[in-house]
C-alpha positions as CSV (number, residue, x, y, z in Angstrom):
1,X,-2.7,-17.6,2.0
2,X,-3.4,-14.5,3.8
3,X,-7.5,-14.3,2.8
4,X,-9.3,-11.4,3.4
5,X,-11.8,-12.8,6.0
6,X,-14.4,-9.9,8.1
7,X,-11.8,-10.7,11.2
8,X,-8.9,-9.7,9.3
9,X,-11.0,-6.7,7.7
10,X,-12.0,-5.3,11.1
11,X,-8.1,-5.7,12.1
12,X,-6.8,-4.2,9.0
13,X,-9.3,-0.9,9.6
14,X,-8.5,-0.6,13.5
15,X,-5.3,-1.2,12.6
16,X,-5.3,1.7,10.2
17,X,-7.1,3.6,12.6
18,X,-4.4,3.3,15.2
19,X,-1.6,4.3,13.3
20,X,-3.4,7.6,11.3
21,X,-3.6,8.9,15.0
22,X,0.4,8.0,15.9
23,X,2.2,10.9,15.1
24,X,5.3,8.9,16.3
25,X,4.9,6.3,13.4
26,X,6.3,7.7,10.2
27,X,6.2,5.2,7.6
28,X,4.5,2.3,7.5
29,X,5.7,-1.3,5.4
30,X,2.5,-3.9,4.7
31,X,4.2,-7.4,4.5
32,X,3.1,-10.6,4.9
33,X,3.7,-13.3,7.1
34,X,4.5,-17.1,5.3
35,X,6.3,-17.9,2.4
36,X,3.4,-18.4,-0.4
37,X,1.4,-15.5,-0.6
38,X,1.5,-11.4,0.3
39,X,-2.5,-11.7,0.1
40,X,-4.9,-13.8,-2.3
41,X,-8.2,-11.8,-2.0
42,X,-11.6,-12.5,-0.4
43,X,-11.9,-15.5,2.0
44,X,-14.1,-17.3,-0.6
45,X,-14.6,-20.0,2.2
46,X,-16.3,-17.7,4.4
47,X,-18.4,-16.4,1.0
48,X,-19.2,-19.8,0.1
49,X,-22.0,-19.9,3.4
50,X,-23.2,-16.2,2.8
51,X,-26.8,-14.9,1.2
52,X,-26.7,-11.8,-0.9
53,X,-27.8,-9.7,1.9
54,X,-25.0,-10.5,3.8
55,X,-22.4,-10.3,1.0
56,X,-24.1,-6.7,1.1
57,X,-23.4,-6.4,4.8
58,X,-19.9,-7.6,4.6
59,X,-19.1,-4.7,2.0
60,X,-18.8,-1.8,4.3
61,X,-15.7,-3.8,6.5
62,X,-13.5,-3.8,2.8
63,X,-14.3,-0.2,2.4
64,X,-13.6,0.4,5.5
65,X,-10.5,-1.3,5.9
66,X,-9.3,-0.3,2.3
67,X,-10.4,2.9,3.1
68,X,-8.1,3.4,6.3
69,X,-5.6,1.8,4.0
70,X,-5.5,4.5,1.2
71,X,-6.3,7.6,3.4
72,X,-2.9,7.1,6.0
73,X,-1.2,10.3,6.2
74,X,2.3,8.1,6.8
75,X,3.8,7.4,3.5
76,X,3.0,3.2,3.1
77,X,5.7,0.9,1.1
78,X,4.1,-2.8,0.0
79,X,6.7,-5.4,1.1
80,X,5.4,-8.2,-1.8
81,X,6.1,-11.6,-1.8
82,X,4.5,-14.7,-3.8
83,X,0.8,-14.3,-5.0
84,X,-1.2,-10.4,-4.6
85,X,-4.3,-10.8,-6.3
86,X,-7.3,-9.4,-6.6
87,X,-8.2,-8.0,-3.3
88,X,-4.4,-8.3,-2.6
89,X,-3.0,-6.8,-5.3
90,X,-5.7,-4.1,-4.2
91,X,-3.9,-3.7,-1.1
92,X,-0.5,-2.9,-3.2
93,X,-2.0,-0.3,-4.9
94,X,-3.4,1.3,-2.2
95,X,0.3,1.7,-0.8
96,X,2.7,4.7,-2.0
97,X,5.6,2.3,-3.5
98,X,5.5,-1.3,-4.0
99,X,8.4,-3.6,-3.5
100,X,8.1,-7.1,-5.5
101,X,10.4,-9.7,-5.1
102,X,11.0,-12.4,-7.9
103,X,8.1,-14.9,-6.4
104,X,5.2,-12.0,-6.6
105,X,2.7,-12.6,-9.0
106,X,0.3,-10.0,-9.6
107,X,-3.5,-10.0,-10.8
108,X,-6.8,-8.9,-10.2
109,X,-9.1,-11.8,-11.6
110,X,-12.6,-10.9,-10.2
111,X,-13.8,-10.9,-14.2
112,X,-13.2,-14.5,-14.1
113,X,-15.9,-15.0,-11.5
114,X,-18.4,-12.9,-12.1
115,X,-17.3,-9.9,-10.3
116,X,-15.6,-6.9,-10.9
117,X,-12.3,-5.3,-8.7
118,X,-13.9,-3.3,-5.7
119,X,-11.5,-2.0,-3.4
120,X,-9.6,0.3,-5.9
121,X,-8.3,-2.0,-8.6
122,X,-10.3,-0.7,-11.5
123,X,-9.2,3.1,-10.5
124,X,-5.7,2.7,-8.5
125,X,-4.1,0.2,-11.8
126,X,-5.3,2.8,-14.2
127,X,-3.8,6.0,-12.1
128,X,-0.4,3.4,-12.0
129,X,0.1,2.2,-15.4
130,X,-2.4,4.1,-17.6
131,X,-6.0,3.0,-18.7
132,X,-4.8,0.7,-21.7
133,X,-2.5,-1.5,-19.7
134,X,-5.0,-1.6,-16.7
135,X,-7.7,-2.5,-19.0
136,X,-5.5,-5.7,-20.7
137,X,-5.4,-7.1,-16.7
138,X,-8.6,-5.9,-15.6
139,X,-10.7,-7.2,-18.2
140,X,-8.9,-10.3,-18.8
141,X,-8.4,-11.2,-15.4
142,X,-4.7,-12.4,-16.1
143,X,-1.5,-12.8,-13.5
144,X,1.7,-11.1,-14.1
145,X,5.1,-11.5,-12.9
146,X,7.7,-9.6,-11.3
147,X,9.6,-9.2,-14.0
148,X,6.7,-7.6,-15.8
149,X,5.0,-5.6,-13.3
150,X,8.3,-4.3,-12.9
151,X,8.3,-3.4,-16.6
152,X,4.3,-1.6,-17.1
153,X,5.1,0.0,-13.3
154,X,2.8,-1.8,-11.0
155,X,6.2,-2.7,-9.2
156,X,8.2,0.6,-8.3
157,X,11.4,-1.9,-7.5
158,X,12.0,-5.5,-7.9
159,X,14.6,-7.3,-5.6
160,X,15.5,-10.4,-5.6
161,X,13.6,-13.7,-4.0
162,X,13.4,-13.1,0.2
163,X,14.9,-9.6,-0.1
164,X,11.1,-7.5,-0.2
165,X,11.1,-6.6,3.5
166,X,14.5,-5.4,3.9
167,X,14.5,-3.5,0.3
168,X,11.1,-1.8,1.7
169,X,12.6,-1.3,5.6
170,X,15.5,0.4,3.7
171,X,13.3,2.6,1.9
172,X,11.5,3.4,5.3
173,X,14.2,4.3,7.0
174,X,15.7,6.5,4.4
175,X,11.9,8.3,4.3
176,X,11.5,8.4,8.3
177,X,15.0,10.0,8.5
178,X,13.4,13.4,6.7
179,X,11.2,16.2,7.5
180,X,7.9,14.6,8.6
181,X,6.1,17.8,7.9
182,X,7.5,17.6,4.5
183,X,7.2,13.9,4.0
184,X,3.3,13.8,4.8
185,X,2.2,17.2,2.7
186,X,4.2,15.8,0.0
187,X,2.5,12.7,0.1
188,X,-1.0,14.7,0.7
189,X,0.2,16.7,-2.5
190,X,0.6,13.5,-4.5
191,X,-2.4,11.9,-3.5
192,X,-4.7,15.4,-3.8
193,X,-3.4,16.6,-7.3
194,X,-3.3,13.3,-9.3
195,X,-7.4,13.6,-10.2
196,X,-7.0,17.0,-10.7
197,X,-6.1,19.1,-14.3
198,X,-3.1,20.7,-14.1
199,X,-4.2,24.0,-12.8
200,X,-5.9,22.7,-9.9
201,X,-3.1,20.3,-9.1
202,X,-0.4,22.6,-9.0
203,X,-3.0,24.7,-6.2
204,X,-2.6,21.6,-4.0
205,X,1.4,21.5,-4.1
206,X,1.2,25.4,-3.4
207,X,-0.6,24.6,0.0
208,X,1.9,21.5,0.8
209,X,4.7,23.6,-0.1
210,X,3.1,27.0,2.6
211,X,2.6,24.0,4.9
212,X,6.5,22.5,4.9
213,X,7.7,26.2,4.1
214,X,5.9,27.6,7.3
215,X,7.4,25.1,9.7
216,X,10.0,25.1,12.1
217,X,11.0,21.7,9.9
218,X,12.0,23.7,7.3
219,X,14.0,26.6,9.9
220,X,15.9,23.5,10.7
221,X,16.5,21.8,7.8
222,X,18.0,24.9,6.4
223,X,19.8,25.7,9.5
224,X,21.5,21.9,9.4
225,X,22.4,21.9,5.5
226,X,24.4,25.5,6.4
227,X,25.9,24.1,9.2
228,X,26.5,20.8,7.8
229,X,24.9,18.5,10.6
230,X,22.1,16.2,10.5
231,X,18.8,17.9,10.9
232,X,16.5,17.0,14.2
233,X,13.4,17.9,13.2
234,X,11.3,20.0,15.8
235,X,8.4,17.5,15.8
236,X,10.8,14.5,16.7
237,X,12.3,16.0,19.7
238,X,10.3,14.2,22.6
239,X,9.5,11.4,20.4
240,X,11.5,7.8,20.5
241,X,14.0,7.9,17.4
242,X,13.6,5.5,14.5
243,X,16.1,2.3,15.2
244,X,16.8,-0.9,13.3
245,X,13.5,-0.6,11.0
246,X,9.9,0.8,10.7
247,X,7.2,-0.9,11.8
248,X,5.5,-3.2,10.1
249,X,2.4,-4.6,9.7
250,X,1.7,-7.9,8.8
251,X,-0.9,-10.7,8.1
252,X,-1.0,-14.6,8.9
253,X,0.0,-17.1,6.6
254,X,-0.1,-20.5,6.0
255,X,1.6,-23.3,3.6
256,X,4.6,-23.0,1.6
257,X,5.4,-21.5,-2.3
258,X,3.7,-23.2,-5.3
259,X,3.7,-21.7,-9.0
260,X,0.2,-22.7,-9.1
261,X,-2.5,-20.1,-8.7
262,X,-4.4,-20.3,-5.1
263,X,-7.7,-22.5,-6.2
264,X,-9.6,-20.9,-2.8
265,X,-8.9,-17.7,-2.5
266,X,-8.2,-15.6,-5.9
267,X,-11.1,-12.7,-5.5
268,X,-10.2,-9.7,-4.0
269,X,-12.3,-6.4,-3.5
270,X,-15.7,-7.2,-3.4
């Protein structure tokens, strides 16, 4: 079920680590491994045996692997399949698109235990689909489908059953094939600007846009469209080119699909 246990924390954060510093990786798809669930939250298992004092100490590996999550400079696509709730839905929003297939259900029920989202959730949903609709699923703690994350916008694209991955390696391939200058101030631009008012916001695009105008990316993009040729961006040169798909990074699974919400593993952030 893909549980958030401190192991799979401390991989998630070196993980992220790793691939901030690779200039050579230029988009990055989160799937999951398995058939049942993209990720079901906190390993309540390993909760179950801990004091307070060390539910305390276990805090700093979400925020850091949440963290290293949110603050990669590569653009990041969710791959979703089956359940992504609480601390896994978390993990969708912390990526740039999310790609849901037919069998993802969606929710961040911490409320129903006592707790409250931690790793984003009650800040990412609003900043996705407004404070009203984030407050109906936040507050109520309920689980929503495809077809209707799809609808409020948690899901940016909805494929059908299986077809996730290759919708989201698609998507990669078609953002690793532009400017990575570009690509990363406009995701820096995005990110910046969307706490800011208006004024301020439209500051941060002006220093993307100086950044991607001032670059040799931008000398040869031009040069390409006029001579109608694909562009080979400066910074790629001496660096492997993309082939079949991006890479990937996945989590562990277990079990196979049930309609039946996890009974384990449901919280997410704390």
């Amino acid at each position: 079920m893909n549980a958030l246990s401190t192991t799979m924390l401390t991989a998630l954060a070196d993980a992220c680590a790793g691939v901030a510093a690779d200039r050579e990786v230029r988009v990055v798809v989160l799937a999951a491994a398995g058939e049942r669930a993209f990720c079901v939250g906190a390993d309540l298992k390993e909760r179950a045996a801990m004091s307070d004092s060390q539910l305390l100490a276990q805090r700093p590996a979400f925020r850091a692997a949440f963290g290293g999550l949110l603050g990669l400079p590569q653009p990041v696509i969710a791959a979703v399949h089956g359940f992504a709730l609480g601390g896994g839905c978390e993990l969708a929003l912390s990526c740039d698109v999310i790609v849901a297939d037919d069998t993802a259900v969606f929710g961040l029920p911490e409320a129903t235990v006592g707790l409250v989202p931690g790793c984003g959730g009650t800040q990412l949903l609003a900043r996705r689909i407004g404070p009203g609709r984030a407050a109906d699923l936040v507050l109520s703690g309920r689980k929503v489908s495809a077809a209707e994350a799809e609808r409020i916008g948690l899901a940016d694209r909805r494929v059908t059953d299986g077809a996730a991955v290759d919708c989201a390696l698609g998507l990669a391939r078609q953002i690793a094939a532009n400017s990575p200058v570009a690509v990363r101030a406009a995701k820096r631009a995005m990110r910046l600007g969307s706490g800011l008012g208006l004024a301020a916001a439209l500051e941060v695009e002006d220093a993307a846009w100086r950044t991607a105008a001032m670059s040799d990316d931008r000398r040869e993009g031009i040069a390409a469209f006029v001579a109608k040729r694909p562009p080979v961006w400066p910074e790629l040169i001496s660096m492997p080119q993309p082939g079949g798909h991006c890479p990937t990074r996945e989590t562990p699974d277990q079990e196979t699909p049930d309609q039946e919400t996890p009974d384990q593993e449901t919280e997410a952030s704390q």
